[in-house]
Z-matrix of the N, CA and C atoms (Angstrom, degrees):
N
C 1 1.433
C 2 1.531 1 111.15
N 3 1.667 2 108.98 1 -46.14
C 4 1.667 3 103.40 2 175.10
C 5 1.507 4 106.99 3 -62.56
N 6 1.188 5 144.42 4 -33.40
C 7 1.330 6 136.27 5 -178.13
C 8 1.568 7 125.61 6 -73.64
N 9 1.295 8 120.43 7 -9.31
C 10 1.316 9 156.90 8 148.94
C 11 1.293 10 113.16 9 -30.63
N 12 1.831 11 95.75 10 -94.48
C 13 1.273 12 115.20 11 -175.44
C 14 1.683 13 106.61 12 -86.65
N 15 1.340 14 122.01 13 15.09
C 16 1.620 15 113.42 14 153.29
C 17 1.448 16 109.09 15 -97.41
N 18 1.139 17 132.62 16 9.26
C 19 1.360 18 141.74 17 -179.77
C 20 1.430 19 81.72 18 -101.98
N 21 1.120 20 111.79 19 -81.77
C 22 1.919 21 104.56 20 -151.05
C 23 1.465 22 103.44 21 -50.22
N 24 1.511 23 113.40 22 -40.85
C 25 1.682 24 95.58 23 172.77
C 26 1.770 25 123.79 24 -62.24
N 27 1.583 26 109.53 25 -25.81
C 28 1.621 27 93.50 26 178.44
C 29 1.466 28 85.46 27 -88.46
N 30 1.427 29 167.51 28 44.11
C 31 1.052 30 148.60 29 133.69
C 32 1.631 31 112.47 30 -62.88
N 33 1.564 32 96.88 31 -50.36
C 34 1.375 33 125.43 32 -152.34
C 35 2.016 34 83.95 33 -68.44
N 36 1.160 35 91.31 34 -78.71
C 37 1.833 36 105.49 35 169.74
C 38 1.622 37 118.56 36 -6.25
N 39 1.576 38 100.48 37 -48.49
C 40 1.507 39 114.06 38 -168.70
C 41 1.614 40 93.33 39 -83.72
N 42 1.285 41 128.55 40 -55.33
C 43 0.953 42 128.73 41 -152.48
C 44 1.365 43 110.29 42 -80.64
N 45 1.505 44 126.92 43 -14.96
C 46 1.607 45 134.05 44 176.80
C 47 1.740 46 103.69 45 -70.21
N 48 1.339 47 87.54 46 -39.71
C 49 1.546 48 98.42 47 -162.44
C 50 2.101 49 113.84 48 -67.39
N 51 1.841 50 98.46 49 -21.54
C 52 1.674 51 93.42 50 -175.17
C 53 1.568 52 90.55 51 -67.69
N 54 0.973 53 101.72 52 161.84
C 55 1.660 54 139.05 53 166.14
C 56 1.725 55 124.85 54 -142.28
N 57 1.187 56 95.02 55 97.29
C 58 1.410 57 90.28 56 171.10
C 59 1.545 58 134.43 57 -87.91
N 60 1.276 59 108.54 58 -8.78
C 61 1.548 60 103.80 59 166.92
C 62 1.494 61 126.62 60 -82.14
N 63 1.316 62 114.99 61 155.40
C 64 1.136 63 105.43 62 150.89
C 65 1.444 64 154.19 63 -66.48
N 66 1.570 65 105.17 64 159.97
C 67 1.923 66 101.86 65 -161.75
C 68 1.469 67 101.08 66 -77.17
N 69 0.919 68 107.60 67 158.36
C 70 2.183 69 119.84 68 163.98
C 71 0.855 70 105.94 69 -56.12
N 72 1.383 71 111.35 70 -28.16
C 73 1.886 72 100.86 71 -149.63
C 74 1.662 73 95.95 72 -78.65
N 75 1.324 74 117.65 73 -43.51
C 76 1.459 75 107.45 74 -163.22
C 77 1.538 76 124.09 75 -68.28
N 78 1.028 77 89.55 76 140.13
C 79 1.692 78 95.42 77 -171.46
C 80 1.687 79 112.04 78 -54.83
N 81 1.513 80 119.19 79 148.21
C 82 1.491 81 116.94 80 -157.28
C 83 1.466 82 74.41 81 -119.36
N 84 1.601 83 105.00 82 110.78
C 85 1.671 84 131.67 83 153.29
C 86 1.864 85 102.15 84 -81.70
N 87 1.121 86 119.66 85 -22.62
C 88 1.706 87 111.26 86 -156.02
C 89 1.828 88 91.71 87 -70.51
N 90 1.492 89 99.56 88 149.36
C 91 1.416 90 109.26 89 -171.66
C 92 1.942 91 79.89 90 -112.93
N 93 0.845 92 116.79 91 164.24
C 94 1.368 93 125.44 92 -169.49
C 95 1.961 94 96.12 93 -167.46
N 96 1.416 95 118.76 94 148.18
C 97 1.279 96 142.17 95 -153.37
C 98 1.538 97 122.66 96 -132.68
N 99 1.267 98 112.62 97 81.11
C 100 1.673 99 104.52 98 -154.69
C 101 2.249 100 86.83 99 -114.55
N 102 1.280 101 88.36 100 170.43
C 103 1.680 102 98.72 101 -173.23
C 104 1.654 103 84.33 102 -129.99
N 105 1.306 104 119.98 103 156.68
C 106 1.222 105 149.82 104 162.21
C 107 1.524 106 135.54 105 -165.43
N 108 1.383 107 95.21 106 122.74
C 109 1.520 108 86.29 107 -172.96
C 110 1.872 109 121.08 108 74.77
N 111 1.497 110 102.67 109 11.64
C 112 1.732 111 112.38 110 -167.51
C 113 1.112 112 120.19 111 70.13
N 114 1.852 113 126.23 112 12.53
C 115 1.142 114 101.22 113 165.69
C 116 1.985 115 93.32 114 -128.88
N 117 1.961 116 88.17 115 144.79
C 118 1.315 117 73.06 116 -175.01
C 119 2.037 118 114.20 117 -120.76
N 120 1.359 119 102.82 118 158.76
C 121 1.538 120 114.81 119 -141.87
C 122 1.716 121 110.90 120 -118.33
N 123 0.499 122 130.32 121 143.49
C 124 1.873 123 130.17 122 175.22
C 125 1.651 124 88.15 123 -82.01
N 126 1.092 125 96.82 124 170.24
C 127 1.480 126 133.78 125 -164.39
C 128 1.332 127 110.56 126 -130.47
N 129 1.814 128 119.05 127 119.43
C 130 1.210 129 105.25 128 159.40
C 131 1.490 130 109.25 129 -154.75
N 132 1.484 131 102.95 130 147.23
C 133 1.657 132 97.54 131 -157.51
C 134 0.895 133 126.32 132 51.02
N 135 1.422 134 135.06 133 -164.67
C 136 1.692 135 132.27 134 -137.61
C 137 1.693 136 102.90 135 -62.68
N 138 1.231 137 106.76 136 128.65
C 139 1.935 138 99.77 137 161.30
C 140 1.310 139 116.09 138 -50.05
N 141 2.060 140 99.74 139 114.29
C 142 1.223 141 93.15 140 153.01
C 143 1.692 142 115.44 141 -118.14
N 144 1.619 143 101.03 142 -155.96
C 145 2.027 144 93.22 143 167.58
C 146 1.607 145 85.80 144 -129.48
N 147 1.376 146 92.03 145 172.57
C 148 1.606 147 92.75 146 177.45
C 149 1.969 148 104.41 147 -95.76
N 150 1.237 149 134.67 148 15.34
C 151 1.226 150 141.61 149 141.43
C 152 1.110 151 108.73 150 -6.84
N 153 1.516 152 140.99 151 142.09
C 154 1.304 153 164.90 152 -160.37
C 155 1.712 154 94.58 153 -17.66
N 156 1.478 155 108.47 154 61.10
C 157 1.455 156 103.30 155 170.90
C 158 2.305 157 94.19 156 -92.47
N 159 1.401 158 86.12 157 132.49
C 160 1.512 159 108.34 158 168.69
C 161 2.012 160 100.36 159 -48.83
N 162 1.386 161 98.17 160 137.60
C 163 1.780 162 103.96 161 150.83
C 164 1.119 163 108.44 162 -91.43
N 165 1.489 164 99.82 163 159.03
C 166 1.468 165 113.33 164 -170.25
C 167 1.284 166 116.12 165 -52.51
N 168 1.538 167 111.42 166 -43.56
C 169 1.734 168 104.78 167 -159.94
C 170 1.715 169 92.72 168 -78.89
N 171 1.070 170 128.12 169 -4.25
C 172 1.959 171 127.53 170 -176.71
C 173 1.766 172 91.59 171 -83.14
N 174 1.518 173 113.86 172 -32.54
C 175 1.443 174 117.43 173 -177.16
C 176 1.230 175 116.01 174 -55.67
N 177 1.433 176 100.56 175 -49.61
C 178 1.542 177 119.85 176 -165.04
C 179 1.461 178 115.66 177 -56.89
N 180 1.685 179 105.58 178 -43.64
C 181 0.991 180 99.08 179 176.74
C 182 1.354 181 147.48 180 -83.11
N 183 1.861 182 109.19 181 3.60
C 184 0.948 183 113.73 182 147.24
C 185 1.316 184 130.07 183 -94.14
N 186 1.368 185 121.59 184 6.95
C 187 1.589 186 124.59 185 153.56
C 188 1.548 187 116.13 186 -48.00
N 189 1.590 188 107.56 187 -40.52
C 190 1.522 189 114.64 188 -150.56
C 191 1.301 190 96.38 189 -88.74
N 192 1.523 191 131.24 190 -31.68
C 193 1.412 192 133.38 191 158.14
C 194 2.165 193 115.37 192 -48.01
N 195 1.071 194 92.80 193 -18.48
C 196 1.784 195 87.31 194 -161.23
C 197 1.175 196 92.43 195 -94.82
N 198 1.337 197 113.03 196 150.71
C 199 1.603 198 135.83 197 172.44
C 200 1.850 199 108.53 198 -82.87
N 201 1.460 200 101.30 199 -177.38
C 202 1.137 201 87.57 200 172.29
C 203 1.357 202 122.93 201 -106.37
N 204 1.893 203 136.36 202 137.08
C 205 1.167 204 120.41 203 -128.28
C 206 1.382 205 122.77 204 94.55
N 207 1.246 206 121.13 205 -53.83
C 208 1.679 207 122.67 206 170.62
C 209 1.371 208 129.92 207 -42.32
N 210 1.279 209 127.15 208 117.02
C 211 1.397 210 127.88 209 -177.20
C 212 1.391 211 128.28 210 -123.37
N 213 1.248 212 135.07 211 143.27
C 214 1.010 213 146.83 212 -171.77
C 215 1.504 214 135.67 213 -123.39
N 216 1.290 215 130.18 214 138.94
C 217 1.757 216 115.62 215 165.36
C 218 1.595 217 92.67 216 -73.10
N 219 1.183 218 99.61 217 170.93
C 220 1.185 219 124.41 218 170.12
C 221 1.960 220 128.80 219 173.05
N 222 1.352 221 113.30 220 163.35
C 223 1.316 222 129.53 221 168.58
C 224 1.443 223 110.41 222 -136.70
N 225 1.356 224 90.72 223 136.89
C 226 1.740 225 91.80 224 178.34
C 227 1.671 226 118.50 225 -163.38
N 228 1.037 227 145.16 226 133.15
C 229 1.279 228 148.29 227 168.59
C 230 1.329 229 117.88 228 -80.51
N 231 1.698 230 117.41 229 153.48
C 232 1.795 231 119.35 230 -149.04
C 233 1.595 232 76.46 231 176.80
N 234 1.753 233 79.75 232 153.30
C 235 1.502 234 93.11 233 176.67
C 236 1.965 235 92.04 234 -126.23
N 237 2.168 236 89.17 235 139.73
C 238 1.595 237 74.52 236 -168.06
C 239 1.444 238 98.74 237 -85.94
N 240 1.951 239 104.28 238 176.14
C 241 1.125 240 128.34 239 -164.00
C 242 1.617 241 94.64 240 -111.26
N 243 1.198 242 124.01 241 -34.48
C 244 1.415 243 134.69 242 -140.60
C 245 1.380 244 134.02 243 166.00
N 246 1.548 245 116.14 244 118.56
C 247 1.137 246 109.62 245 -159.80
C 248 1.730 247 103.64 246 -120.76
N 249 1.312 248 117.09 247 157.54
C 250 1.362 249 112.21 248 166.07
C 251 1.211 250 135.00 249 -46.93
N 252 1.511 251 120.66 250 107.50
C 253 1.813 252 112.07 251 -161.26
C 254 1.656 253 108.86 252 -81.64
N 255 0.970 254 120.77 253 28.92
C 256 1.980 255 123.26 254 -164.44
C 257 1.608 256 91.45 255 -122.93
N 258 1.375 257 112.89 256 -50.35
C 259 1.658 258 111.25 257 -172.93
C 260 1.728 259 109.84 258 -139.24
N 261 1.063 260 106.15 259 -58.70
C 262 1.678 261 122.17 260 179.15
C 263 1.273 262 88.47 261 129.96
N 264 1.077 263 133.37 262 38.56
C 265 1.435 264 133.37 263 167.30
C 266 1.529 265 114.92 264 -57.38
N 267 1.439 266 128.86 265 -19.89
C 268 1.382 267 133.30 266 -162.08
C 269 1.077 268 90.22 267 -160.68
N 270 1.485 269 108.99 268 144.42
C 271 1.918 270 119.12 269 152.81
C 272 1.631 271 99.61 270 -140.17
N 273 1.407 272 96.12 271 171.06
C 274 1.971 273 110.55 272 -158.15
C 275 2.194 274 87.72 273 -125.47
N 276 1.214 275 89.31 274 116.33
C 277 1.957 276 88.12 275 173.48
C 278 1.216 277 89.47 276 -109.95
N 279 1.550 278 106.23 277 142.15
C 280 1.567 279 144.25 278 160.19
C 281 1.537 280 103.05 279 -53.09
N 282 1.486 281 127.85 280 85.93
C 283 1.433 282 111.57 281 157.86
C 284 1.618 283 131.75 282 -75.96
N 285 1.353 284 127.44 283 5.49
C 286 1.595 285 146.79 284 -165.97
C 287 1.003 286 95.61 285 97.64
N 288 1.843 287 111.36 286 -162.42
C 289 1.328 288 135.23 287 163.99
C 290 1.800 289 117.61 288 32.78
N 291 1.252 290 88.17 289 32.56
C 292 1.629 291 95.62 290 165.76
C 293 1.625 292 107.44 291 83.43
N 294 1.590 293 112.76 292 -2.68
C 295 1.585 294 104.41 293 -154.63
C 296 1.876 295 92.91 294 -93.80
N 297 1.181 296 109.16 295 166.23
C 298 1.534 297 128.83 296 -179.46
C 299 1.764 298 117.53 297 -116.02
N 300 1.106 299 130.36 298 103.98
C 301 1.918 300 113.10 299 161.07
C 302 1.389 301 109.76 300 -95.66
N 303 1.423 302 119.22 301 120.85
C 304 1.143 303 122.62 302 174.71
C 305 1.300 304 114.77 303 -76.91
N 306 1.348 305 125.45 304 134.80
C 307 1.697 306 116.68 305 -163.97
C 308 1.879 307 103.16 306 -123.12
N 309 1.443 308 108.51 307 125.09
C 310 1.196 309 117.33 308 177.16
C 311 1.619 310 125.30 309 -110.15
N 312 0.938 311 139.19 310 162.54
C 313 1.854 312 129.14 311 -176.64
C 314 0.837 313 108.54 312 -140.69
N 315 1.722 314 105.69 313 124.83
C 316 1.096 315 148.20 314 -151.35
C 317 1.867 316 120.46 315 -46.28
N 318 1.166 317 121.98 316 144.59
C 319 1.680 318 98.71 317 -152.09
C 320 1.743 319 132.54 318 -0.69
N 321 1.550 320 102.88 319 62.34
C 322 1.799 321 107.27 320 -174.03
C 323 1.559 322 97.25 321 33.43
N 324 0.928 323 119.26 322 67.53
C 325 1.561 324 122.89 323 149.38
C 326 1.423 325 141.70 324 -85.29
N 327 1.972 326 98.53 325 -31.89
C 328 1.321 327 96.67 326 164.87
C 329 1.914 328 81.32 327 -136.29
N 330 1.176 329 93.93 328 -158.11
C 331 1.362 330 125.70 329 -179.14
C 332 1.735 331 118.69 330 -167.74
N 333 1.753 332 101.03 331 155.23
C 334 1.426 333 96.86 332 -170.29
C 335 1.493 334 106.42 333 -106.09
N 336 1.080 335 106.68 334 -179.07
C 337 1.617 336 126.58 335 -173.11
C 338 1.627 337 104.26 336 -60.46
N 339 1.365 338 133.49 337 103.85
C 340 1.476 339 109.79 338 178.57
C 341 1.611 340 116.47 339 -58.05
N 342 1.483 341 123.71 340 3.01
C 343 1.399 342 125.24 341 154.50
C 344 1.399 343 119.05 342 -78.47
N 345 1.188 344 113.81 343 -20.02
C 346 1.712 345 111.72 344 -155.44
C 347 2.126 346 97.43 345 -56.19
N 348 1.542 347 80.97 346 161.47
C 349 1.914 348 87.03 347 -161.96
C 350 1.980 349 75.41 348 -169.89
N 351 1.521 350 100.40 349 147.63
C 352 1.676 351 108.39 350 151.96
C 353 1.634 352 85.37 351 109.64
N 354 1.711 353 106.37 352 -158.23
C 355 1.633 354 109.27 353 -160.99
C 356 1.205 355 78.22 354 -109.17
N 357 1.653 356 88.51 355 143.06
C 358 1.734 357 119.19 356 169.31
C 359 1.805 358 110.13 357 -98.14
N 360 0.871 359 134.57 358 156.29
C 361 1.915 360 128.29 359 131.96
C 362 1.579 361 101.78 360 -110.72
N 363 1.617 362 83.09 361 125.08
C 364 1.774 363 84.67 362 178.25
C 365 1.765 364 96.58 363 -122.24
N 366 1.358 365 102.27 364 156.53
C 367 1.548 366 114.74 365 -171.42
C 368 1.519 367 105.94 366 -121.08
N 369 1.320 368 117.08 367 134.37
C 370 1.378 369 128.18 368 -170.67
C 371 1.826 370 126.76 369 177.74
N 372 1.725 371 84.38 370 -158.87
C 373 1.650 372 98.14 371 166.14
C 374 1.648 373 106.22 372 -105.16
N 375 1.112 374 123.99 373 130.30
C 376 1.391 375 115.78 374 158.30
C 377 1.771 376 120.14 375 -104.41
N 378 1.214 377 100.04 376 131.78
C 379 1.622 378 94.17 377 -169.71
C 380 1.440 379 102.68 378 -132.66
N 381 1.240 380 117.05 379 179.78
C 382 1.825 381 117.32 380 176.51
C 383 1.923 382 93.14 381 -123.68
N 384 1.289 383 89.63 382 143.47
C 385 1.929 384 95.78 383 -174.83
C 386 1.492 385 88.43 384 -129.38
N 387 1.943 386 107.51 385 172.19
C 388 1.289 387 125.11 386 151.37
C 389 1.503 388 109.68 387 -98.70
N 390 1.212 389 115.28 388 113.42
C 391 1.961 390 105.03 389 173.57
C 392 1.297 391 122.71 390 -71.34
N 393 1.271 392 141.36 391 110.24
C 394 1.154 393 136.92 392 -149.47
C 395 1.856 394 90.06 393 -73.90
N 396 1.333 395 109.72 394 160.22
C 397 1.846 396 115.81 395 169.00
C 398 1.425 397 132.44 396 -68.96
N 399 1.841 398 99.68 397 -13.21
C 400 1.628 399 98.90 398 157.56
C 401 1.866 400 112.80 399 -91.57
N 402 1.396 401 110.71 400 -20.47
C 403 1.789 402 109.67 401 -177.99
C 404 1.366 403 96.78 402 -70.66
N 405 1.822 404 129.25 403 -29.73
C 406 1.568 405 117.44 404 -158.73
C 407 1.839 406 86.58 405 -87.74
N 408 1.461 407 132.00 406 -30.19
C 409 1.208 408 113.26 407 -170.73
C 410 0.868 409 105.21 408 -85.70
N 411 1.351 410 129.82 409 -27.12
C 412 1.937 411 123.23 410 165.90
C 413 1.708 412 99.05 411 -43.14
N 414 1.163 413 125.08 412 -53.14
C 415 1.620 414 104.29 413 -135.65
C 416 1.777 415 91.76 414 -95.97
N 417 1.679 416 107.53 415 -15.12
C 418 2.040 417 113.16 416 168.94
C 419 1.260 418 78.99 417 -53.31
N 420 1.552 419 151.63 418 -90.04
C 421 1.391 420 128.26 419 -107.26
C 422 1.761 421 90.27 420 -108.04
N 423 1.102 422 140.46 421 1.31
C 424 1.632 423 142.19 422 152.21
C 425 1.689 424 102.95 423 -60.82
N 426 1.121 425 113.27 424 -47.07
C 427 1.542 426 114.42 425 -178.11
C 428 2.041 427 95.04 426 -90.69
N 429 0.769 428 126.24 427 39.64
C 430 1.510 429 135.41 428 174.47
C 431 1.595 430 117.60 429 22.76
N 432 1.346 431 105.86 430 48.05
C 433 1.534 432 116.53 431 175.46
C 434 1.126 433 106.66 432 -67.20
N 435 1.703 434 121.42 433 178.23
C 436 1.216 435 119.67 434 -169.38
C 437 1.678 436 109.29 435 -106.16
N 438 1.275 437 123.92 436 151.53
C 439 1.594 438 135.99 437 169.98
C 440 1.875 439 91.43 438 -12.25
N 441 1.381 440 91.89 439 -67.49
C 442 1.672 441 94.83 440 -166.41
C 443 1.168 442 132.88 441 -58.74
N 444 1.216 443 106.45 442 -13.70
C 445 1.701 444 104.79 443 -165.12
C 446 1.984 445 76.68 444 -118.91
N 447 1.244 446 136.69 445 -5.86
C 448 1.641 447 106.74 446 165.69
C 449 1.420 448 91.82 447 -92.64
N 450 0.742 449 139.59 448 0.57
C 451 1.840 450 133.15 449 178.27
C 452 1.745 451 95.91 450 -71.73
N 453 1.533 452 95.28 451 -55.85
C 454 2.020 453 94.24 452 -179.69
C 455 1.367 454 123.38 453 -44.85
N 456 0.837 455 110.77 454 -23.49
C 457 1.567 456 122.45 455 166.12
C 458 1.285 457 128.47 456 -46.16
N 459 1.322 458 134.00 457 82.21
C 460 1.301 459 138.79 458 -166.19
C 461 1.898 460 124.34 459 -123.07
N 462 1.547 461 96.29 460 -16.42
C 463 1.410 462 89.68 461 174.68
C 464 1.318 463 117.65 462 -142.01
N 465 1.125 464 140.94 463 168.11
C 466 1.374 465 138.99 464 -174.58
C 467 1.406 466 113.75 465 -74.16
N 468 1.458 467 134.83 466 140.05
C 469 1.300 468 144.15 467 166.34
C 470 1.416 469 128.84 468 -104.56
N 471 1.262 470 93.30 469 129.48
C 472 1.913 471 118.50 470 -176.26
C 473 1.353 472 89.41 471 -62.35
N 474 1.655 473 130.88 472 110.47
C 475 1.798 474 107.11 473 179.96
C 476 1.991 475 86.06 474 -119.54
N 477 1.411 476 105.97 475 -178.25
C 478 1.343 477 136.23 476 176.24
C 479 1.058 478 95.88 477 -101.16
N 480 1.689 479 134.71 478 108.77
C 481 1.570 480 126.45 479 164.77
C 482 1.397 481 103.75 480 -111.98
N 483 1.557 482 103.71 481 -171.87
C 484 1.493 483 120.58 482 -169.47
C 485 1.325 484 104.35 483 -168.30
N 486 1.502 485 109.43 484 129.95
C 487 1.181 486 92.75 485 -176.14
C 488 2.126 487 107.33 486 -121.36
N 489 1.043 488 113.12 487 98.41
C 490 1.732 489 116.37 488 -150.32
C 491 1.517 490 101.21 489 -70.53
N 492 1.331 491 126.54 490 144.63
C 493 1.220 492 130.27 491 158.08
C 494 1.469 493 124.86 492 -105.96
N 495 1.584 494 109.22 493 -6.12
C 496 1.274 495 121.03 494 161.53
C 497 1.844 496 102.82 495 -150.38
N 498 1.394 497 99.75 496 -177.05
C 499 1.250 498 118.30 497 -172.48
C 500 1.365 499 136.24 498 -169.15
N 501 1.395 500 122.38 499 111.58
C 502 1.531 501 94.61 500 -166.94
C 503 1.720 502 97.97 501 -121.21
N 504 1.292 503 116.38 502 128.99
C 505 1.429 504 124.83 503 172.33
C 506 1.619 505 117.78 504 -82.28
N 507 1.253 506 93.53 505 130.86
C 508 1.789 507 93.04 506 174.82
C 509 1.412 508 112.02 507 -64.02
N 510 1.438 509 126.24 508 122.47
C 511 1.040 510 134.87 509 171.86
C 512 1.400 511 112.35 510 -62.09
């Protein structure tokens, strides 16, 4: 009888223990392809929809309200300017009027296409930072500027960030 029920318990034991899903922790490479609304979008990081995502210039203007430190949820659409040429670790969206949001993902979880170009909806925090003058010359020579123009670099910048937990690119 004890050899019995020490079987059914290491059955039970073995069988608590499979797991078939996957962990959080690992970084999500899968590109995935969703349509909404007829237009259809790559996928990256957390599923979102592009549903009451903010336009940029509606964005902007709550950038210009936030201090620095200030944070926000948010959704919003941008067309990118520029993406990180080393990984896609970062991209820069066109908000008008000359202004820039630099867009980052969320503990490097995913990354974008070093081609990606066209309108994004990205889902997140939006916050306003100071870039310190070694983070702005890190990311001049990530975007492969020249000796000269990261030398110009002399003071810290008030920037528009974002920090996305998903993203969907217009295909």
């Amino acid at each position: 009888m004890k050899k019995i029920v020490s079987l059914l318990v290491l059955i039970l034991v073995v069988m608590s223990c499979k797991n078939d899903k996957k962990s959080s922790d690992t970084i999500n490479d899968e590109i995935t392809t969703e349509t909404s609304k007829d237009i259809a979008y790559l996928s990256f990081g957390e599923k979102i929809n592009d549903d009451d995502a903010l336009s940029s210039e509606r964005m902007l203007t709550y950038y210009k309200d936030m201090k620095v430190g200030d944070t926000i949820n948010a959704k919003m659409k941008g067309q990118i300017t520029e993406v990180c040429s080393k990984k896609g670790c970062w991209m820069k969206l066109d908000m008008g009027n000359d202004e820039i949001v630099r867009v980052t993902f969320k503990d490097y979880g995913f990354f974008m296409p070093l081609d990606a170009s066209g309108e994004v909806v990205i889902n997140g925090k939006a916050y306003v930072s100071e870039t310190s003058v070694d983070d702005l010359k890190h990311y001049a020579e990530d975007a492969g500027k020249s000796a000269e123009d990261i030398a110009k670099i002399t003071e810290p910048e008030v920037t528009y960030s974002f920090e996305a937990d998903g993203v969907l690119l217009n295909k």
